[in-house]
C-alpha positions as CSV (number, residue, x, y, z in Angstrom):
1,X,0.0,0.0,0.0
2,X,1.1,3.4,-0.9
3,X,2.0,5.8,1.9
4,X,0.1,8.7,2.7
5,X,2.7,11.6,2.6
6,X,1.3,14.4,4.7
7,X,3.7,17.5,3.9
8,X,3.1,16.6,-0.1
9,X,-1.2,17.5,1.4
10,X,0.0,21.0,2.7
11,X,0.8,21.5,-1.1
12,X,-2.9,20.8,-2.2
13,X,-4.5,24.4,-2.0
14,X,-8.0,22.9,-1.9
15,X,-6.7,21.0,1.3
16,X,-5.0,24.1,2.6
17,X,-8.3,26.2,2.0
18,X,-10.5,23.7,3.9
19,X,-7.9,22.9,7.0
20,X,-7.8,26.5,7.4
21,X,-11.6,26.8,7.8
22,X,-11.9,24.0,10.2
23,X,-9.1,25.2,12.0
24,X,-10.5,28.5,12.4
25,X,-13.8,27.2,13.8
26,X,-12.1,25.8,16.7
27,X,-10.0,28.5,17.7
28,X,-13.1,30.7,17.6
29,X,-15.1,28.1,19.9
30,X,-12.3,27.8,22.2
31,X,-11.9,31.4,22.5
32,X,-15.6,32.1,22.4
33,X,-15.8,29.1,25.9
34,X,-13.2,30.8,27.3
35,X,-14.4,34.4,26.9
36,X,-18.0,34.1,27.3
37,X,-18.9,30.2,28.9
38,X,-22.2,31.3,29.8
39,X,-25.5,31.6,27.1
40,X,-29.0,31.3,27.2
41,X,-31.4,29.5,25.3
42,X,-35.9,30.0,24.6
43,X,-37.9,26.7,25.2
44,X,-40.8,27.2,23.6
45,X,-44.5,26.4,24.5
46,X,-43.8,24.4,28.2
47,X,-47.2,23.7,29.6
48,X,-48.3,25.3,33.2
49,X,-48.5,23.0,35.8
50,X,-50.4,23.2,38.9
51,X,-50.4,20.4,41.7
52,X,-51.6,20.9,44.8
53,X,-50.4,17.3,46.1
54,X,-49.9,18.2,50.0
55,X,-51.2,21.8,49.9
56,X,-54.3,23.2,52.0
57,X,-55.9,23.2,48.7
58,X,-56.1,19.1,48.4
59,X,-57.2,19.1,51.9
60,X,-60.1,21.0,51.0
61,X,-60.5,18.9,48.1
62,X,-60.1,21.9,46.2
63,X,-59.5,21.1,42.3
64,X,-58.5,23.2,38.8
65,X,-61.4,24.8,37.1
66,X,-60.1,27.0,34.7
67,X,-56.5,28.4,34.3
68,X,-56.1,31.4,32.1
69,X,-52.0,30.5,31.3
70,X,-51.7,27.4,29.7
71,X,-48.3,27.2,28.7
72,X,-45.1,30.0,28.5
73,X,-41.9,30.0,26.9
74,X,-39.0,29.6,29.2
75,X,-35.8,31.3,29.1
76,X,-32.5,29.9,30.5
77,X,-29.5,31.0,30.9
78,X,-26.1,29.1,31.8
79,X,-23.0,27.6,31.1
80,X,-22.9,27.1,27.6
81,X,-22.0,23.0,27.7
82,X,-24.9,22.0,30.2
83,X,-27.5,24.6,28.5
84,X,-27.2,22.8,25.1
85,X,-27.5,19.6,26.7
86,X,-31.2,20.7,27.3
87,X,-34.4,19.9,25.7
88,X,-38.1,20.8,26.1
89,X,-38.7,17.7,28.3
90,X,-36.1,18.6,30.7
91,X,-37.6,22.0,31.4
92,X,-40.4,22.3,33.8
93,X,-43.1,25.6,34.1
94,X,-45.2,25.3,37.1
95,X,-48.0,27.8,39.4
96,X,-47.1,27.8,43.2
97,X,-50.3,26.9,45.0
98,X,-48.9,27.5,48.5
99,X,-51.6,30.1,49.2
100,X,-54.7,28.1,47.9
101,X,-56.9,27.3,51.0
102,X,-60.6,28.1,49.5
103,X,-62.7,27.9,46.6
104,X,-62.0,31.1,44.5
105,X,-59.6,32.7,41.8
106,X,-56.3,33.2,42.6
107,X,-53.4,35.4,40.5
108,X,-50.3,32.5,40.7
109,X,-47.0,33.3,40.1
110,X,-45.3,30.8,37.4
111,X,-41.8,29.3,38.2
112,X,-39.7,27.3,36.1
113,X,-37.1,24.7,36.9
114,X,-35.2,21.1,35.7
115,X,-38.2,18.7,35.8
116,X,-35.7,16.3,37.4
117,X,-36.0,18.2,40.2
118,X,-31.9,18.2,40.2
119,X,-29.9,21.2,41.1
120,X,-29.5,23.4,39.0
121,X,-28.1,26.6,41.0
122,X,-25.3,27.2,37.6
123,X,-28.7,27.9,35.3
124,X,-31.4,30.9,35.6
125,X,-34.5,30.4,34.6
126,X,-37.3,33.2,33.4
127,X,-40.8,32.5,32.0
128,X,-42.6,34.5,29.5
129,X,-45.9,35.2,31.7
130,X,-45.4,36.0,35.1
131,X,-48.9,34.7,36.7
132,X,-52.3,32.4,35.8
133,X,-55.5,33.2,36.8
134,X,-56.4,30.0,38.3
135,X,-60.1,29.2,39.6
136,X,-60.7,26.3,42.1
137,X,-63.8,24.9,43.2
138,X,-64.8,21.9,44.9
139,X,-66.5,18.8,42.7
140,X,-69.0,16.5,43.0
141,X,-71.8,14.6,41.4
142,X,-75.7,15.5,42.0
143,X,-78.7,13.7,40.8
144,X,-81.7,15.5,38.9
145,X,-84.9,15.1,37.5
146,X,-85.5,15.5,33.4
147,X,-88.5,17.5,32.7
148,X,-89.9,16.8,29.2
149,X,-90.2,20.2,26.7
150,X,-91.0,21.1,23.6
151,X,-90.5,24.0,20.9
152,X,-91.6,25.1,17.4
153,X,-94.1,22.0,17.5
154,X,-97.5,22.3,17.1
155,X,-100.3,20.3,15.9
156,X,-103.4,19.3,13.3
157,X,-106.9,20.9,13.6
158,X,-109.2,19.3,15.7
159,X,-105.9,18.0,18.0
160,X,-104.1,18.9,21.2
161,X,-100.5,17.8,22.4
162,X,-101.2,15.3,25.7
163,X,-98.8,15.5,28.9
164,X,-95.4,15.2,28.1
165,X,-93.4,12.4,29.2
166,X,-89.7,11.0,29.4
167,X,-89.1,7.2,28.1
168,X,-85.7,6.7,29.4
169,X,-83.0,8.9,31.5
170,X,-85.8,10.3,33.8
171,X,-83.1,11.0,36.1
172,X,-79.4,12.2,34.9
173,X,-76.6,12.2,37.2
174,X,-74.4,15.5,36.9
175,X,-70.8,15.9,38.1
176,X,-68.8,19.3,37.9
177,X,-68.0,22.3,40.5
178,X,-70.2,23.2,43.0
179,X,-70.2,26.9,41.8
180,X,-72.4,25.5,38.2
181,X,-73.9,23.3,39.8
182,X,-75.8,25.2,42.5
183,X,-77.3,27.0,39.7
184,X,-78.9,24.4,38.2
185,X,-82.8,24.8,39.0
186,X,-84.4,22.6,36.4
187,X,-83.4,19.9,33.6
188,X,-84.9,19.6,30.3
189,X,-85.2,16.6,27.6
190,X,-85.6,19.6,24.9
191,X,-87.4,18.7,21.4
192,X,-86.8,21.6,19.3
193,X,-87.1,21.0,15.5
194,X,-85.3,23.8,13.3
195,X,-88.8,24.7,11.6
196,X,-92.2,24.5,12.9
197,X,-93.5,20.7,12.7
198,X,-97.2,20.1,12.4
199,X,-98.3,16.6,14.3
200,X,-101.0,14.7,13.8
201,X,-100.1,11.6,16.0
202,X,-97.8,10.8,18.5
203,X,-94.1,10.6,17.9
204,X,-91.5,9.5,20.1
205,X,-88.3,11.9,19.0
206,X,-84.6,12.4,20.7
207,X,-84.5,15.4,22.8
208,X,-81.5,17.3,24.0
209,X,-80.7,17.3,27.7
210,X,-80.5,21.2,28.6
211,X,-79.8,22.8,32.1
212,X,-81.9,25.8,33.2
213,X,-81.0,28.6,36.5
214,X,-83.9,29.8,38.4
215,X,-84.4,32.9,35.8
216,X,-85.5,30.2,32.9
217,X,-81.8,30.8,31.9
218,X,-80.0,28.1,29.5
219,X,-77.1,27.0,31.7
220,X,-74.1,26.9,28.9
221,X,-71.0,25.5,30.0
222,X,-68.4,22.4,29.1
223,X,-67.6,22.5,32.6
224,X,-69.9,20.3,33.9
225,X,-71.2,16.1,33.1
226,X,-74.3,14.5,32.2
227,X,-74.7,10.9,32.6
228,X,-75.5,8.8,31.2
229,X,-75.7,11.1,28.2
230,X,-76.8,14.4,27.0
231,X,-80.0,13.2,25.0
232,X,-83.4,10.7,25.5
233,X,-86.4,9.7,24.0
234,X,-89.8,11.5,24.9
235,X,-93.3,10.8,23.9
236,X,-95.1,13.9,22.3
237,X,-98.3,12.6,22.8
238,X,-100.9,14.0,20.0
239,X,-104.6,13.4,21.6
240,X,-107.9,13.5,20.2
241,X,-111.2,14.3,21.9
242,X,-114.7,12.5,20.7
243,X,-118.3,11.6,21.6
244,X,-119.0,8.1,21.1
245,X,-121.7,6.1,21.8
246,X,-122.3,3.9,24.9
247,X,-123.2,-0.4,24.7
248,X,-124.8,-2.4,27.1
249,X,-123.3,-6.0,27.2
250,X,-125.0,-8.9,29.3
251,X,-122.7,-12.2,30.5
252,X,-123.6,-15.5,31.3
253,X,-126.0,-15.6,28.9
254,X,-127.8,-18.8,26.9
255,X,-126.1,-17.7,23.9
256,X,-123.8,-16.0,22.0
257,X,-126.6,-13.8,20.2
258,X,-128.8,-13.0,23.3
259,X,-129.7,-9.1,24.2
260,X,-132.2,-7.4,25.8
261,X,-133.5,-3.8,24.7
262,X,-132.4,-1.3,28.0
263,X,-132.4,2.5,28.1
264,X,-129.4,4.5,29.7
265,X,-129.1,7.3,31.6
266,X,-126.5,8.8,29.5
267,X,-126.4,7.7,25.7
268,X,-123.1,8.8,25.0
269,X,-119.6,10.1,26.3
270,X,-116.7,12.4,25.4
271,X,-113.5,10.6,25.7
272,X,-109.7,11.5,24.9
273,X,-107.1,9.3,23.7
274,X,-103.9,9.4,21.3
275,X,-105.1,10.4,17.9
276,X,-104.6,7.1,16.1
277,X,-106.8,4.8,18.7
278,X,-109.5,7.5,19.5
279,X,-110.3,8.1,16.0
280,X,-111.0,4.5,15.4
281,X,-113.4,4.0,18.1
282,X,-117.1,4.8,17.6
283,X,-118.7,3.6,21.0
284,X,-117.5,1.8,24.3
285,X,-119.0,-1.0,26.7
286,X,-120.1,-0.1,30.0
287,X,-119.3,-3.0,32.8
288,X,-121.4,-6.3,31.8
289,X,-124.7,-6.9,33.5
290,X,-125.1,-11.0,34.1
291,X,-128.5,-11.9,33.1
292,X,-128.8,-14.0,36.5
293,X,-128.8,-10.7,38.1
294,X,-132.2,-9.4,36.0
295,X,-136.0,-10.6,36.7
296,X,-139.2,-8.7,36.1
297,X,-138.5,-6.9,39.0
298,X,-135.1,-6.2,39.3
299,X,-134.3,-4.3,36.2
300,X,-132.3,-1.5,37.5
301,X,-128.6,-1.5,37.4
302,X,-125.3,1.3,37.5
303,X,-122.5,0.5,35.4
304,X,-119.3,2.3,35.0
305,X,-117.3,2.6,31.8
306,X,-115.0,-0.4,30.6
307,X,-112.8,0.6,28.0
308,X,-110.6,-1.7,26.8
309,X,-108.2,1.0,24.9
310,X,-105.0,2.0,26.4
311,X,-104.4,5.2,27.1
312,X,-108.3,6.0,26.5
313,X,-110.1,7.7,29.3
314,X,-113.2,9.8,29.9
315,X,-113.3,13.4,29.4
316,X,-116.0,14.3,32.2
317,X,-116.7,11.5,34.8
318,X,-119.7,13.6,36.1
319,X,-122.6,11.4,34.9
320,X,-120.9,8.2,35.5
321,X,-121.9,5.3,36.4
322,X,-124.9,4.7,34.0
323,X,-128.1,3.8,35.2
324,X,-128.9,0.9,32.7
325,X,-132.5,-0.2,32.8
326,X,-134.1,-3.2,31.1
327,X,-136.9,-2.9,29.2
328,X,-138.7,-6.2,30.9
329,X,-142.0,-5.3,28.8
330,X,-143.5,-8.5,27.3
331,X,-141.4,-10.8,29.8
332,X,-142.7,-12.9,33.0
333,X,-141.0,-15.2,35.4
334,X,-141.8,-18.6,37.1
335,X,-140.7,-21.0,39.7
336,X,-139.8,-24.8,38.5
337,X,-138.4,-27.5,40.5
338,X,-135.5,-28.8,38.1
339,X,-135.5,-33.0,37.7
340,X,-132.8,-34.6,39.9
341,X,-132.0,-37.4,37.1
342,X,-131.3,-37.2,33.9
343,X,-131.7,-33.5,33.5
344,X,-127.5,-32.4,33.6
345,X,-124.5,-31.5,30.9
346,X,-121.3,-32.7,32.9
347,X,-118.0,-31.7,32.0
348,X,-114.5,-32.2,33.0
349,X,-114.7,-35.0,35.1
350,X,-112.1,-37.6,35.1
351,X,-113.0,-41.0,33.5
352,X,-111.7,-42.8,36.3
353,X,-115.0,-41.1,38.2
354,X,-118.5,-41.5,38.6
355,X,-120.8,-39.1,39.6
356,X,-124.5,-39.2,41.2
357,X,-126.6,-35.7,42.2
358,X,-128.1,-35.7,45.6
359,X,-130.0,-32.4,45.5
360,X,-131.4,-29.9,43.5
361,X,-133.3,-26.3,43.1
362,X,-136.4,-24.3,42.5
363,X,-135.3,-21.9,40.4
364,X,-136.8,-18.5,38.7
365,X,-137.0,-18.9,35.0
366,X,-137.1,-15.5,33.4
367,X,-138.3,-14.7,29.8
368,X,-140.7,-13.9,26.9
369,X,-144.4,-14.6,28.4
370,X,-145.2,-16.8,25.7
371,X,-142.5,-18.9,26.4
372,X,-142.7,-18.9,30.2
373,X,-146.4,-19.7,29.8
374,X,-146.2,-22.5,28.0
375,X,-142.7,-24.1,30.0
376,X,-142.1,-27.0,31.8
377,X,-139.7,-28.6,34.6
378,X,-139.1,-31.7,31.8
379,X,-137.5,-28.3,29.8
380,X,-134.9,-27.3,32.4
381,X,-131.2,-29.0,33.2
382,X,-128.4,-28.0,34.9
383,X,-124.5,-27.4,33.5
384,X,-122.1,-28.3,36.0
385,X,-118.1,-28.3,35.7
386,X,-116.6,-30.7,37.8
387,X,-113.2,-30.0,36.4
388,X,-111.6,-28.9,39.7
389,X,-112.5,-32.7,40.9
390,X,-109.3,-34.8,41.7
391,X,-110.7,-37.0,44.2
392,X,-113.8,-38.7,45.7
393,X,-116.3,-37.6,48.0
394,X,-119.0,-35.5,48.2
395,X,-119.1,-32.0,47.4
396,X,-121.0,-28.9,46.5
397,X,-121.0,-27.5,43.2
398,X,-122.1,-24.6,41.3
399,X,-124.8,-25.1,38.7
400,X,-126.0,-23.2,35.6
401,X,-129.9,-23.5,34.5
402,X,-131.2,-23.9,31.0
403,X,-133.7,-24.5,28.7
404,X,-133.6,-27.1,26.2
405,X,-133.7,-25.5,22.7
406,X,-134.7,-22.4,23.8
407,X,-131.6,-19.6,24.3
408,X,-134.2,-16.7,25.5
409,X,-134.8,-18.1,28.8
410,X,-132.5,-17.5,31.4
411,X,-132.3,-18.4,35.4
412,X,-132.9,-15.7,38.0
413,X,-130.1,-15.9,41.1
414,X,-127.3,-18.4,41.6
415,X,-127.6,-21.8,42.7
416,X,-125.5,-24.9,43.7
417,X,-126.0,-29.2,44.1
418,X,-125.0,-31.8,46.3
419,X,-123.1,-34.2,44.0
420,X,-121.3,-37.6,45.1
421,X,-117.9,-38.5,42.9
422,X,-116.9,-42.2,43.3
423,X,-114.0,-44.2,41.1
424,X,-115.0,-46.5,38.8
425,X,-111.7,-47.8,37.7
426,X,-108.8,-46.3,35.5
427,X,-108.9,-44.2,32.9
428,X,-108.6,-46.1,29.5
């Protein structure tokens, strides 16, 4: 390998030219350490801290609301070798809290410092904003009730909007400082569409939870938490008023298609109701009357409403209950002895059982004259259900009266047999 000759390099003018320059450079850096081996150097944008770890303030349980300084540039100054050694992270800007003891605002002074904490008496520190304006409050959480509400909603002719009503969140929970949230005098689920919104039935829209002072005030501040969230559903009930007409209905009857002409005290009602169901409905039963209840002489009855509907109710309860009475012209009643043998429909009994009836009734037979007129006790039977029969013995049973093919005839009162159950055998 060829060797390098140095002294032949100090002939090279390019290599003369650039040793020269480098050379140069560190004569003026040793020179410039010598003269002046102090500087200073701006970290930019260092954020503001504020602890209060040990302080009156975290006794109180005082916490930072607001702070009007969020970060400063820092200024330090030192010996040149250990200040360029320095980055952001190693510079720390912080608020002394030494004075906090109350909820208020305070003016704090802003210090800055290594955030090792380590000495550093060689460098000076200066920050570009002397003091934060710092608010602290106390925090906690507080539960409140959600009041439905509604604006720029209105709705069809003939309609009205019903009461109000939250379907879920009827309660939020709201944490923040006590300074908001002692204003808080009422909470709204707000529905406020952008235009005006015409309803003609019930909708069930998201509202927007909204915080109001005493004044009616909105309450508008990021200061504060709603849980579980900030909107629910509501029902904007849209509610109809209408007269209809009013029914009597009869039960236990001796068939399907039996009715008795009756006059009412009141013919028909007003009721109110969501739109959609009330405008569908055209009358409404009153309580049933059983037609073991009615004779020739008892013919008067009071019934009440029975609407089946939800959400359907009467308007103006004043002439309620109805006096039903039924027009028994052209009827009669007698009294009949009904056969003990023979004269029976029994169902559910076991087929492992045997049954025998030990007693039976006069009963009051009820219907057209011309049919009671010409009746006998061979016409009558009883229906009995021994369903709820799991054993033998004797026991008393309720019975049902009728006529054979004849479904205008009914039996006046209630009446009950003497029946003996014995087993037979089992079941096949």
């Amino acid at each position: 390998m060829k060797k390098l000759d140095v002294k032949k390099l100090f002939y090279n003018n390019r290599f003369v030219a650039i040793f020269s320059i480098v050379l140069a450079i560190i004569f003026w850096l040793v020179i410039n350490m010598a003269v002046n081996p102090t500087d200073e150097r701006v970290f930019n944008n260092i954020p503001v801290e504020i602890d209060t770890t040990g302080t009156a303030a975290s006794a109180v349980n005082l916490e930072v609301i607001t702070q009007s300084v969020q970060t400063v540039n820092v200024t330090v100054r030192g010996e040149r070798f250990a200040l360029y050694q320095l980055t952001d992270s190693d510079i720390k800007a912080y608020a002394s809290t030494i004075n906090v003891n109350a909820r208020g605002v305070y003016n704090l002074p802003i210090s800055a410092r290594l955030a090792d904490n380590s000495s550093s008496d060689s460098l000076e520190f200066s920050v570009s904003t002397a003091t934060t304006t710092v608010r602290f409050d106390q925090k906690e959480t507080r539960t409140f009730s959600v009041r439905p509400f509604i604006e720029n909603v209105t709705v069809a002719e003939g309609l009205y909007i019903g009461e109000l009503s939250v379907i879920d969140n009827t309660s939020v929970s709201i944490y923040g400082p006590l300074t908001e949230l002692n204003t808080i005098d009422e909470v709204r689920a707000v529905y406020a569409p952008e235009t005006l919104e015409t309803l003609s039935e019930t909708i069930y829209p998201s509202a927007e939870i909204k915080l109001y002072d005493e004044s009616g005030a909105e309450i508008t501040t990021d200061l504060l938490e709603i849980s579980p969230g900030n909107t629910c559903y509501i029902t904007v009930p849209v509610m109809m008023d209408k007269m209809v007409d009013l029914n009597v209905r009869y039960s236990n009857t001796p068939s399907t298609l039996f009715s008795l002409p009756a006059t009412l005290s009141t013919e028909r009602i007003e009721i109110t109701g969501q739109s959609t169901v009330v405008e569908e409905i055209d009358s409404v039963n009153l309580e049933s009357i059983s037609v073991n209840e009615i004779s020739v002489s008892n013919n008067t009855f009071t019934r009440d409403v029975n609407i089946d509907r939800m959400g359907v109710s009467v308007i103006d309860r004043s002439e309620l209950p109805v006096t039903v009475t039924v027009d028994m012209d052209g009827y009669s009643e007698r009294n009949f002895s009904v056969p003990i043998s023979g004269h029976h429909v029994v169902t559910g009994l076991a087929g492992r059982f045997s049954y025998e009836l030990l007693s039976t009734n006069v009963v009051t037979m009820v219907g057209p004259a011309d049919v009671i007129e010409v009746m006998n006790e061979g016409d009558l039977y009883y229906t009995i259900d021994l369903s709820g029969i799991t054993a033998p013995g004797t026991y008393t049973q309720s019975v049902t009266v009728r006529m054979l093919n004849n479904a205008s005839v009914w039996a006046y009162g209630t009446y009950r047999c003497d029946i003996s159950i014995t087993e037979t055998g089992t079941a096949g």
